[in-house]
C-alpha positions as CSV (number, residue, x, y, z in Angstrom):
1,X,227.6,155.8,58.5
2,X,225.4,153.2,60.4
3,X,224.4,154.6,63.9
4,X,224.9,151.7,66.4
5,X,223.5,151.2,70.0
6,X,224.6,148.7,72.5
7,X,224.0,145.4,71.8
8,X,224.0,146.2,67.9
9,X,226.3,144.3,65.4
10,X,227.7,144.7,61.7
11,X,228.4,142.2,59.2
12,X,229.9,142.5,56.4
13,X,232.3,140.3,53.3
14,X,232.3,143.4,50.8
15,X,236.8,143.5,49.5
16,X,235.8,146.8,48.7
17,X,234.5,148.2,51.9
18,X,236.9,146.4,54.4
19,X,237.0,143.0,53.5
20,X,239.5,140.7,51.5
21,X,237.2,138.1,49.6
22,X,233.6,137.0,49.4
23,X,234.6,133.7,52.0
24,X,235.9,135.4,54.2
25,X,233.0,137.3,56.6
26,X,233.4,139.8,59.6
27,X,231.4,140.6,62.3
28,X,232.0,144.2,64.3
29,X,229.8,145.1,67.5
30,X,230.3,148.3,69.3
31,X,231.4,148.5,73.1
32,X,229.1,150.8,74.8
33,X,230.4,152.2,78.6
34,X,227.7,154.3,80.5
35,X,225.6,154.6,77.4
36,X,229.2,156.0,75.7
37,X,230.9,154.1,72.6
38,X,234.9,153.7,73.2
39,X,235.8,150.4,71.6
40,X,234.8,148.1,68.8
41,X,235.2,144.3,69.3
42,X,235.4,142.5,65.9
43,X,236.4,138.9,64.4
44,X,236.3,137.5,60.8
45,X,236.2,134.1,59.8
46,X,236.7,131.6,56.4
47,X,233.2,130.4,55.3
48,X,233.0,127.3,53.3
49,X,230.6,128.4,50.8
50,X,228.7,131.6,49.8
51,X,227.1,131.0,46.9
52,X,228.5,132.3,43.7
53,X,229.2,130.3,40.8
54,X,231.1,127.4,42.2
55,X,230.8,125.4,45.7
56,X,232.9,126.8,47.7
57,X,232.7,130.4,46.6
58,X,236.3,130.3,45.0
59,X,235.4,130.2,41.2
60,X,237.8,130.8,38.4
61,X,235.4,133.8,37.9
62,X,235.9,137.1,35.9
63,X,233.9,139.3,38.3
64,X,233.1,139.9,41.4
65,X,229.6,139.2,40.9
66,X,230.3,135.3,40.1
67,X,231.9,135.0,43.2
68,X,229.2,135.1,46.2
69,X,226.8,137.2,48.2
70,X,228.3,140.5,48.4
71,X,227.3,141.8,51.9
72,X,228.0,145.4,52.4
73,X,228.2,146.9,56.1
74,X,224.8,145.8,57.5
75,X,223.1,145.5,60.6
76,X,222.7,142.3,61.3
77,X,222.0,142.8,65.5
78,X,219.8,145.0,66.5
79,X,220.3,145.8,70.4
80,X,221.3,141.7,71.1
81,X,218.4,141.0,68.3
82,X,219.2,139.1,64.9
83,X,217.6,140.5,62.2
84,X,216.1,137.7,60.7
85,X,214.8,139.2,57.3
86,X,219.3,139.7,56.6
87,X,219.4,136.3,57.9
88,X,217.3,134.9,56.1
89,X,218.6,136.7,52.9
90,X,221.8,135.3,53.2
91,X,221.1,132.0,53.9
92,X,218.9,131.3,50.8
93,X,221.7,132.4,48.6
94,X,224.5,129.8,50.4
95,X,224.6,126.0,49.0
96,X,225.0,125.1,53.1
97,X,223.2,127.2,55.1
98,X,222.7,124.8,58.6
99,X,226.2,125.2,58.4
100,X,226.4,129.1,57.8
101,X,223.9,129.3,60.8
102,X,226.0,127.1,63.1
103,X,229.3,129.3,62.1
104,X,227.7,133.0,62.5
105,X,226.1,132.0,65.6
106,X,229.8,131.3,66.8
107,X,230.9,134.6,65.2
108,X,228.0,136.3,67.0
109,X,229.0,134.7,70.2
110,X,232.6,135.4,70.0
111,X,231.7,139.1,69.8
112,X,229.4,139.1,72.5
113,X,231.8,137.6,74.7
114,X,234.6,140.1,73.9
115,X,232.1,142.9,74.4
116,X,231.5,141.3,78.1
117,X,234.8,141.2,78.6
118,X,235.7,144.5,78.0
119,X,232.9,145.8,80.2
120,X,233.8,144.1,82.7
121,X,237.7,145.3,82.7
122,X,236.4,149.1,82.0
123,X,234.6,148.2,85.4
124,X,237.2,147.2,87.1
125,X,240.5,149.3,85.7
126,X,238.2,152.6,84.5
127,X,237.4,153.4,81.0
128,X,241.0,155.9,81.2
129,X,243.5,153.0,82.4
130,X,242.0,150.7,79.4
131,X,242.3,153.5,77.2
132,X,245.9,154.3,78.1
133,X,246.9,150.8,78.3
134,X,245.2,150.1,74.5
135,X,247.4,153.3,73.5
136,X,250.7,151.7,75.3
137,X,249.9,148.6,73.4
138,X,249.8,150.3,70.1
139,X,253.4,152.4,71.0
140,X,254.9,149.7,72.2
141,X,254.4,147.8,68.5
142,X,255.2,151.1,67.1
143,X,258.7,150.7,69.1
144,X,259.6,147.5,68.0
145,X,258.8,147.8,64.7
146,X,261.2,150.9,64.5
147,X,263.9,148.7,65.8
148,X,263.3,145.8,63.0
149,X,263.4,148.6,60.5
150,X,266.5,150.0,62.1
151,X,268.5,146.8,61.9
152,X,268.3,147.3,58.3
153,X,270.7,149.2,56.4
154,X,269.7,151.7,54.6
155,X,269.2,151.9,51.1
156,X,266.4,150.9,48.1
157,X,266.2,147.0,47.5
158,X,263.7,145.6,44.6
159,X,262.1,142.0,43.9
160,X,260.0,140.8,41.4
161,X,258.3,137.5,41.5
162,X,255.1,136.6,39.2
163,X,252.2,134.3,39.6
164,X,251.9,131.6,36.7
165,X,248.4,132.9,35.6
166,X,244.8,134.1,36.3
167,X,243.1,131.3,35.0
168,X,241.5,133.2,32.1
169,X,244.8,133.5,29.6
170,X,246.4,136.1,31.3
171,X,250.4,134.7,32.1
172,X,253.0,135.5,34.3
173,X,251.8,138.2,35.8
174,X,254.1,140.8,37.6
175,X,254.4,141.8,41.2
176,X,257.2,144.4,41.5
177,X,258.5,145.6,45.4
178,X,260.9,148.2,46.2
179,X,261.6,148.8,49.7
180,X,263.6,152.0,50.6
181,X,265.0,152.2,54.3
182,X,266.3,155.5,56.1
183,X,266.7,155.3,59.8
184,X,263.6,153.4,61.5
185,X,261.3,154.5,58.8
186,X,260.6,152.1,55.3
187,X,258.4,153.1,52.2
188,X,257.5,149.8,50.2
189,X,256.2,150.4,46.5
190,X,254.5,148.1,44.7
191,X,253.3,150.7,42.2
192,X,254.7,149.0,38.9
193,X,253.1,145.8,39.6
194,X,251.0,144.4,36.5
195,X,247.6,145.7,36.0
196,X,244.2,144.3,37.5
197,X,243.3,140.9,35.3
198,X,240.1,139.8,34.1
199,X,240.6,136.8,36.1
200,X,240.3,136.1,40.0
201,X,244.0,137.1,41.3
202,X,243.4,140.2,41.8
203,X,243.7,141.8,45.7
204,X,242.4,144.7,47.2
205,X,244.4,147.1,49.0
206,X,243.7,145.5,52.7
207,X,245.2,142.3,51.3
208,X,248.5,144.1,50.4
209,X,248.7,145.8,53.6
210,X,248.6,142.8,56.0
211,X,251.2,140.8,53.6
212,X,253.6,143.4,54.2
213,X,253.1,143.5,57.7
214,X,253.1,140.1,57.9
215,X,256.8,140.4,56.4
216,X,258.2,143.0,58.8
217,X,257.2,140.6,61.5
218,X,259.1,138.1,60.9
219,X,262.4,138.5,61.1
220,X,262.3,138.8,64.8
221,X,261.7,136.2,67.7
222,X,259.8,138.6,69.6
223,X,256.0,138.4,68.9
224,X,254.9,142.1,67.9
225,X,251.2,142.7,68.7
226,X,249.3,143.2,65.2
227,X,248.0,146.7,65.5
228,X,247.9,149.7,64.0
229,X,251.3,150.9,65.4
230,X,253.1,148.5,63.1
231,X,252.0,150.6,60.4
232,X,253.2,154.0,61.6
233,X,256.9,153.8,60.5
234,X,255.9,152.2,57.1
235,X,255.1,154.0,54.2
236,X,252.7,152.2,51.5
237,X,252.5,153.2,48.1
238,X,250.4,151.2,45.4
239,X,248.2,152.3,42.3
240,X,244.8,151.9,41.9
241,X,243.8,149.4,39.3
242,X,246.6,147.0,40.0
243,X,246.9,143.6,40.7
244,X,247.7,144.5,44.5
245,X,245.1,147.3,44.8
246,X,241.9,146.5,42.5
247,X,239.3,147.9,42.1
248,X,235.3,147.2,41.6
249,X,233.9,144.8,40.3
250,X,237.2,142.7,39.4
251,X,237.2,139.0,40.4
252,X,239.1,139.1,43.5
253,X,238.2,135.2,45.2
254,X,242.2,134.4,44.7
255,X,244.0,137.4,45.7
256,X,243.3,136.5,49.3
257,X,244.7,133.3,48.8
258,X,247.1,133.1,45.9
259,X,248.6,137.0,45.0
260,X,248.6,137.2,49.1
261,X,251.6,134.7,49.1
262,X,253.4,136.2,45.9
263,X,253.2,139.7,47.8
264,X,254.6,137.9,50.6
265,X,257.7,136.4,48.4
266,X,258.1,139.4,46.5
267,X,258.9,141.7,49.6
268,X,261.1,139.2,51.2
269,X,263.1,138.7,48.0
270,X,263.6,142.3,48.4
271,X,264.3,142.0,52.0
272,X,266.5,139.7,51.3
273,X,269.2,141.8,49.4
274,X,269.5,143.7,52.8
275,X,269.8,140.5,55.6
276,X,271.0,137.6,53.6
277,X,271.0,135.6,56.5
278,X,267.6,136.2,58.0
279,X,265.4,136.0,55.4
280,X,264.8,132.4,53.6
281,X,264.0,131.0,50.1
282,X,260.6,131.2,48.6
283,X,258.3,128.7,50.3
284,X,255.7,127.1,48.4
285,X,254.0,130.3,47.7
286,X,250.3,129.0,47.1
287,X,247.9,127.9,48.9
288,X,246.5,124.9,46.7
289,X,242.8,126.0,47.2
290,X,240.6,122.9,46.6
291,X,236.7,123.0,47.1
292,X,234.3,120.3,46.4
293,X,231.1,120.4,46.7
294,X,227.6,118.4,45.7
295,X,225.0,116.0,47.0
296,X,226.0,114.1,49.9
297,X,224.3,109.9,48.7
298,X,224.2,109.5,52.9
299,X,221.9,112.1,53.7
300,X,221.1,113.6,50.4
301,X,222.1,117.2,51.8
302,X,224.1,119.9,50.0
303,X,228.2,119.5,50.9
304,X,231.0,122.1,50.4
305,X,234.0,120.9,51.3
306,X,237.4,123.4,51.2
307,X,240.8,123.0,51.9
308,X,244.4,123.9,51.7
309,X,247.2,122.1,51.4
310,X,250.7,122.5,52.5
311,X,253.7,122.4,51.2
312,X,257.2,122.8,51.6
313,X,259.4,125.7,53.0
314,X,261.9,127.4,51.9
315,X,265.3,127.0,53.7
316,X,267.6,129.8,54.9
317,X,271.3,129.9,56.5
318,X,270.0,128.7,59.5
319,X,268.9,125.4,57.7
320,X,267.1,123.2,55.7
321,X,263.1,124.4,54.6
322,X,260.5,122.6,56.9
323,X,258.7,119.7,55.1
324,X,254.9,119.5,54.4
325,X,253.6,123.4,56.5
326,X,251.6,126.0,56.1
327,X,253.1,128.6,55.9
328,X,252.9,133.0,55.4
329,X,249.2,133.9,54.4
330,X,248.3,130.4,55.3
331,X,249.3,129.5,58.6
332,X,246.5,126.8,59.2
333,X,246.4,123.1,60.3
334,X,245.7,120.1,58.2
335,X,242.6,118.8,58.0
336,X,242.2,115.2,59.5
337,X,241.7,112.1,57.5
338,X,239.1,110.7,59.6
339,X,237.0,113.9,60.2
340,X,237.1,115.1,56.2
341,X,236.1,111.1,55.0
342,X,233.2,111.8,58.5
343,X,231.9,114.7,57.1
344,X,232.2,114.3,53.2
345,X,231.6,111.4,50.6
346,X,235.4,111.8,50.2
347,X,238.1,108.8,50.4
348,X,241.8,109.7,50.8
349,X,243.8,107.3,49.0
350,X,247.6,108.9,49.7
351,X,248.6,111.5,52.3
352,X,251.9,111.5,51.9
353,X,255.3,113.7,51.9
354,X,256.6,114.5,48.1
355,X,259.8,113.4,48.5
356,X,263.0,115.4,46.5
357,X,260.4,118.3,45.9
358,X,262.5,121.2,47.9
359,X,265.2,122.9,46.2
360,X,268.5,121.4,46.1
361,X,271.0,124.1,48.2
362,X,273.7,124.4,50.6
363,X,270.6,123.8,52.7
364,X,267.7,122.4,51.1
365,X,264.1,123.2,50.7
366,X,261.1,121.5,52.6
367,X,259.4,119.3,50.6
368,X,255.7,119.2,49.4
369,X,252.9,116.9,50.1
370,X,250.4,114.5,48.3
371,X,247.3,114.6,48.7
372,X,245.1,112.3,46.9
373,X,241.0,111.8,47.2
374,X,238.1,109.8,45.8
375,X,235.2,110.9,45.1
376,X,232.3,109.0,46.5
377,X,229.4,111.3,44.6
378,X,229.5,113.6,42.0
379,X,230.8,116.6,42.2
380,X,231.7,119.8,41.0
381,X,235.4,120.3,42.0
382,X,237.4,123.8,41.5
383,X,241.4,124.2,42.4
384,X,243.1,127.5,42.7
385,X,246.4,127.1,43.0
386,X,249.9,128.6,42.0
387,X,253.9,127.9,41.1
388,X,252.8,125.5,38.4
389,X,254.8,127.1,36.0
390,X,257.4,129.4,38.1
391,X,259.0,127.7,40.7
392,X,259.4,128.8,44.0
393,X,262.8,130.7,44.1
394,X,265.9,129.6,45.8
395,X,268.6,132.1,47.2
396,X,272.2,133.3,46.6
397,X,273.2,129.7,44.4
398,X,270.4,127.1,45.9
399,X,267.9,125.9,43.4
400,X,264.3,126.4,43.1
401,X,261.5,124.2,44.6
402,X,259.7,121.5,42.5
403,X,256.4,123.1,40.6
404,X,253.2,122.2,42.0
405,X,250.8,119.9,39.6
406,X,247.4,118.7,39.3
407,X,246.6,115.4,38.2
408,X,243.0,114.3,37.8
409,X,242.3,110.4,37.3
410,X,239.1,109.4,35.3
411,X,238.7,105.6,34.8
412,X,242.0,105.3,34.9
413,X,243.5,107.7,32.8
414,X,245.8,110.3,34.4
415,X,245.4,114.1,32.8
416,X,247.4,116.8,34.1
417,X,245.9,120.2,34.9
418,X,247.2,123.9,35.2
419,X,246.7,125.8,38.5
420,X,243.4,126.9,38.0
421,X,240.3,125.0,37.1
422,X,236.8,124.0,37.9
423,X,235.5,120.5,36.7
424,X,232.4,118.6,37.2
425,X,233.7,115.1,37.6
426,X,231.6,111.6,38.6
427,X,231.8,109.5,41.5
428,X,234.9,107.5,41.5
429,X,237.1,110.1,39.8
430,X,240.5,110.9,41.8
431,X,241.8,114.2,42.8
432,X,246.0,114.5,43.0
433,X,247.6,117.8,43.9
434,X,251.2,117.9,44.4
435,X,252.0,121.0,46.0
436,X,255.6,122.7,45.8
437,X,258.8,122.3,47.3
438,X,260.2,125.2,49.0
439,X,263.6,126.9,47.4
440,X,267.3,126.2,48.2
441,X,269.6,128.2,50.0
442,X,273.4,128.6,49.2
443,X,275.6,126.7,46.7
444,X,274.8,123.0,46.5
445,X,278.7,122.3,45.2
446,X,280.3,123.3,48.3
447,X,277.9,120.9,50.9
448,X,276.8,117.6,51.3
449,X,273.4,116.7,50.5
450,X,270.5,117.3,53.6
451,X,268.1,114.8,51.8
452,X,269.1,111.9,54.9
């Protein structure tokens, strides 16, 4: 272990020691009372770029060791102190690093301000009503996710969905979920999904974990604190050396983003053979990673640029799918026309809805989105992205959701691309992506069409 003292903070990215991929970095400081640890305070964010093979530190990679800086559990603050020799480290191995600064700083800061916080409630509640109020925080999550669970009936319900490929040859691989419910307690297996690839889908165990919790959230209106009470009335059973629970050093850069969201539609497709009427269609189930990165001709600085794009949703008896959202593992905001073509030598050229994209159904899927860019510099481009090949399911008769494509446009001739691909392309050059439609839901014969 790392011994810690007040003002002292971790960092770390490593998938295999707590974290999900390379990108993603989190920042853990101790909250010290009376010279006494009793809480941690802890955030993680999405980093544009940290180093690795490919701007944006989502390669098409076969390793873990193509993808970025691995940082393991290090101590980055050293009582309110940065360390600037691990600073220093990691900077020199990002393509951005003014940027990096600017975002750990916030990290750094968020932390601190948390810690404060909390010192200043111990003060004024005492460290034993925080601690009992924490502990009623966790029961009460532990409560209500008994009652979801209970509302199901009992019985074993399995799914299998598959994502189109890893981007090294490897097709159609398999994610397998059964869920078995008695009482308020549910066990979901994902033990006979496919092994761990030699490509970049593969997801540590963490990644797993919060997909499914993310799914027995849902099908309530109340919101359910994310903590570790969730967890206690759900039994989770993978195998090492699988696509949902890999192991070191395989490529994990798209697990995160890509075998995240087929987790996600696997376990509701299985959930959905117990509440028909709750759970909907498959959404887009990708996240259409796109990173771009090179010399910016304005100010001849480094740029890494990343993004994902929406798509549609699937619908479900309540209704038709939204159009153009984030949505599951997602969950973010678009980024703004005027701030990306601000801060990038980027043009967009067509930002648009993809009309007739969701699933045709009793109630139809949301449709996908355009999204079109220039390139105003070289660049070296990479796109991780799934449902290229397998649609995004519909439920009990509706139809699936358009495939997503990838169309790249160099002087004037169109090619199509798979799901997963890094290119370097000139300035000029056009970047399409199509993203999915969401699934249908119900028989199409029996209803008129929701298109209007």
């Amino acid at each position: 272990g790392i011994e810690m003292e007040d003002g002292d903070m971790i960092v770390l990215n490593d998938p295999f020691r707590g974290g999900t991929h390379l990108p993603d970095i989190t920042f853990v400081a101790p909250v010290f009372f009376e010279k006494r640890p009793c809480f941690f305070v802890a955030n993680r964010a999405h980093h544009a770029d940290i180093g690795g093979i490919s701007a944006g530190s989502m390669p098409i990679s076969n390793s873990i060791f193509q993808e970025g800086l691995i940082i393991p559990p290090v101590k980055l603050l050293k009582r309110g102190k940065i360390d600037n020799s691990i600073m220093q480290l990691i900077l020199r191995n990002v393509r951005t690093p003014d940027e990096r600064m600017g975002d750990f700083e916030a990290q750094i800061m968020a932390n601190m301000v948390g810690v404060k916080r909390l010192k200043e409630l111990i003060g004024e509640q005492s460290l034993r009503k925080v601690i009992t109020y924490g502990n009623a925080i966790i029961d009460y999550a532990e409560r209500l996710m008994r009652e979801i669970i209970r509302d199901i009936p009992d019985g074993t319900y399995e799914f299998e969905d598959f994502l189109d490929d890893d981007g090294m040859g490897n097709e159609r691989i398999r994610i397998h979920c059964s869920i078995r419910i008695k009482g308020d307690e549910a066990e979901i297996d994902l033990s006979r999904s496919n092994p761990q690839t030699n490509g970049c889908v593969n997801a540590v165990y963490g990644v797993a974990l919060s997909a499914i919790l993310y799914v027995f959230r849902c099908p309530v209106d109340e919101d359910i604190p994310a903590n570790s009470g969730c967890l206690r009335p759900i039994r989770i059973i993978t195998k090492k050396g699988t696509i949902v629970d890999a192991t070191f050093p395989s490529a994990v850069s798209g697990g995160n983003v890509e075998t995240s969201q087929r987790i996600v539609d696997t376990v509701l497709g299985a959930l959905s053979k117990a509440l028909p009427n709750k759970i909907p269609a498959a959404s887009q189930g990708t996240m259409n990673n796109i990173s771009i990165g090179g010399i910016d001709p304005r100010n001849n600085k480094p740029f890494a640029y990343y993004e994902t794009i929406a798509g549609g949703m699937g619908a479900s008896a309540k209704g038709k799918g939204e159009d153009a959202i984030h949505c599951h593992m997602t969950n973010t905001m678009n980024t703004p026309i005027e701030a990306l073509e601000y801060a990038y030598p980027l043009m967009i050229k067509e930002y648009s809805i993809r009309r007739g994209s969701g699933g045709k159904g009793k109630h139809r899927g949301g449709d996908g989105v355009i999204r079109e860019m220039m390139l105003l510099s070289d660049a070296e481009v990479t796109v991780m992205a799934d449902r290229r090949k397998i649609p995004p399911y519909g439920l009990y008769g509706g139809m699936p959701g358009t495939r997503g494509r990838n169309i790249i446009v160099k002087n004037g001739k169109r090619m199509e691309y798979m799901g997963k691909f890094s290119l370097l392309l000139k300035k000029g050059d056009v970047i399409r992506i199509e993203s999915p439609g969401g699934g249908g839901w119900g028989s199409h014969d029996n209803s008129m069409d929701e298109t209007c």
